[in-house]
C-alpha positions as a printed Julia matrix, in Angstrom:
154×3 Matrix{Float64}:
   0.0    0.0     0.0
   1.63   3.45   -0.74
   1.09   6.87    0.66
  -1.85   7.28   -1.24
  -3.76   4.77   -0.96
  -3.22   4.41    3.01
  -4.28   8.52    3.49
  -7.47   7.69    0.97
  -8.41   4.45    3.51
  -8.16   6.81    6.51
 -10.16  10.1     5.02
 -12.91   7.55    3.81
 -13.04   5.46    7.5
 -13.03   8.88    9.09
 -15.21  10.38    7.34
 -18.72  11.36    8.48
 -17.28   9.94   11.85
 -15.43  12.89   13.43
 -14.99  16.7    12.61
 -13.38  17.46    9.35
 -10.78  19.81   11.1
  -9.84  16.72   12.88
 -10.02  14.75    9.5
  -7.9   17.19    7.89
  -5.48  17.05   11.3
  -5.64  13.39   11.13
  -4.48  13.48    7.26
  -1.88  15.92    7.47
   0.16  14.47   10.23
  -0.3   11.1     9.07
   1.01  12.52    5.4
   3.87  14.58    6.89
   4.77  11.64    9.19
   5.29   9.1     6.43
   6.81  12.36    4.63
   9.23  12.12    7.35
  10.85   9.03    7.51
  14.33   8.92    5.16
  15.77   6.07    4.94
  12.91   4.11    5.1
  10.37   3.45    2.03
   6.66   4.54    1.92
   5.75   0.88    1.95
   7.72   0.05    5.3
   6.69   3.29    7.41
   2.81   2.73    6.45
   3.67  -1.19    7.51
   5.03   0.19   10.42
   1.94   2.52   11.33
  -0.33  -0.05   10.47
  -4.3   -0.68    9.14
  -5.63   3.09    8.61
  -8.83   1.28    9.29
  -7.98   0.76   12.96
  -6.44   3.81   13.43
  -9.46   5.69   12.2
 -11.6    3.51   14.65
  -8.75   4.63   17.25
  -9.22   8.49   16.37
 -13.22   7.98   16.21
 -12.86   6.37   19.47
 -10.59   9.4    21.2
 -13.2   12.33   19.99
 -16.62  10.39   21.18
 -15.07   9.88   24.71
 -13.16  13.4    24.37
 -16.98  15.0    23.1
 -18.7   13.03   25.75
 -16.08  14.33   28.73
 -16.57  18.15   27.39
 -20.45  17.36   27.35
 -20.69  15.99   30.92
 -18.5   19.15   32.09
 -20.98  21.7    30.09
 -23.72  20.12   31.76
 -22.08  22.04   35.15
 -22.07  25.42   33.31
 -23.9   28.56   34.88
 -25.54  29.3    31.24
 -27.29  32.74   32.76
 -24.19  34.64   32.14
 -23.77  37.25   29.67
 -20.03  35.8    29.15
 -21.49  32.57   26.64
 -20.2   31.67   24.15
 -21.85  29.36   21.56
 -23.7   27.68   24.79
 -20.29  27.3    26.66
 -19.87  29.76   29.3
 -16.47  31.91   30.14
 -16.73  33.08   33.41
 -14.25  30.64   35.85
 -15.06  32.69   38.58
 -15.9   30.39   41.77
 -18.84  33.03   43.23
 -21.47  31.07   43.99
 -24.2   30.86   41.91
 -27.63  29.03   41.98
 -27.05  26.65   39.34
 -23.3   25.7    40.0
 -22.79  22.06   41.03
 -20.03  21.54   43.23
 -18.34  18.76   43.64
 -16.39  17.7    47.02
 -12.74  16.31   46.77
 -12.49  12.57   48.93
 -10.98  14.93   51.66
 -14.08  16.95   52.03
 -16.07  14.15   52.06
 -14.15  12.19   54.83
 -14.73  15.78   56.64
 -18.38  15.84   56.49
 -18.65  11.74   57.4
 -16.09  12.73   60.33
 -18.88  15.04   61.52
 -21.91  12.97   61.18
 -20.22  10.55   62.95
 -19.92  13.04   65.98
 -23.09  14.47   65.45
 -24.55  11.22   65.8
 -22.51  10.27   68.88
 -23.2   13.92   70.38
 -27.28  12.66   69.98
 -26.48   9.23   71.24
 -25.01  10.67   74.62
 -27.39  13.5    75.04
 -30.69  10.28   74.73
 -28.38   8.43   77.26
 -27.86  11.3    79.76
 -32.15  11.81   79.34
 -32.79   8.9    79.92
 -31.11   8.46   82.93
 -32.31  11.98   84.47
 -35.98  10.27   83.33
 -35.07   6.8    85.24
 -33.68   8.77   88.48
 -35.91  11.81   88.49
 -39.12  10.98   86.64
 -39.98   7.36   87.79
 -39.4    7.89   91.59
 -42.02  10.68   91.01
 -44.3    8.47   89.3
 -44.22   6.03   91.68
 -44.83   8.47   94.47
 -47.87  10.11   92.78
 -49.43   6.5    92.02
 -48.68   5.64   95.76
 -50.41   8.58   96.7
 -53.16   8.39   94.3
 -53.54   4.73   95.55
 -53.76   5.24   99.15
 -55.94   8.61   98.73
 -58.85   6.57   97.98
 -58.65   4.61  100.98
């Protein structure tokens, strides 16, 4: 396979599959790399790149997960600001704002289990100390009024 047909292969398996400014990318370093290569003949450099096929497949694969990371970060984006820009907004300021989603690094989150933890150990102790002022206080006082109320009517 020469130059040719190998950079034909690749613009047909890419396109309609990725952005033709990454086609064209895709082309031009793939022509300029086999370009490149003295010493060597067209023949062994493309045998040494490989199928175009799976290279296209490889490129096709790197935008889609590339367009889906940038799409799960816009989905983040305060879009009430003046700043946007073709739906993607500008402004990296970190003022809070209503529909900013922020999310907690693992050392944050250890922080905020940390204080459930004693918050819920705080609530356990206070019910403990209640109870007991109910057991020594309460009771005695209950049994006294039902003694009382027992040997009233008498």
């Amino acid at each position: 396979m020469n130059k040719k047909e190998f950079l034909d292969l690749l613009r047909q398996s890419l396109a309609g599959e990725v952005d033709n400014r990454i086609l064209e990318q895709s082309i031009s370093f793939y022509n300029e790399y086999i370009s490149s290569q003295s010493g060597k003949s067209e023949e062994e450099v493309i045998k040494e790149i490989g199928d175009p096929r799976l290279i296209a497949k490889t490129i096709i694969e790197t935008e889609n997960a590339s367009y889906r990371e940038t799409d799960n970060r816009d989905k983040y984006v305060n879009y009430n600001n003046s700043d946007d820009y073709n739906g993607y907004s500008r402004n990296n300021d970190n003022r809070s704002s209503p529909n900013k989603i922020y999310h907690l690094k693992w050392y944050h989150m250890a922080l905020i289990v940390l204080i459930l933890i004693f918050l819920f150990i705080f609530l356990i102790r206070i019910g403990w100390i209640l109870l007991r002022l109910f057991f020594v206080f309460f009771v005695p006082i209950i049994f006294i009024g039902l003694l009382l109320a027992l040997f009233r009517k008498r």
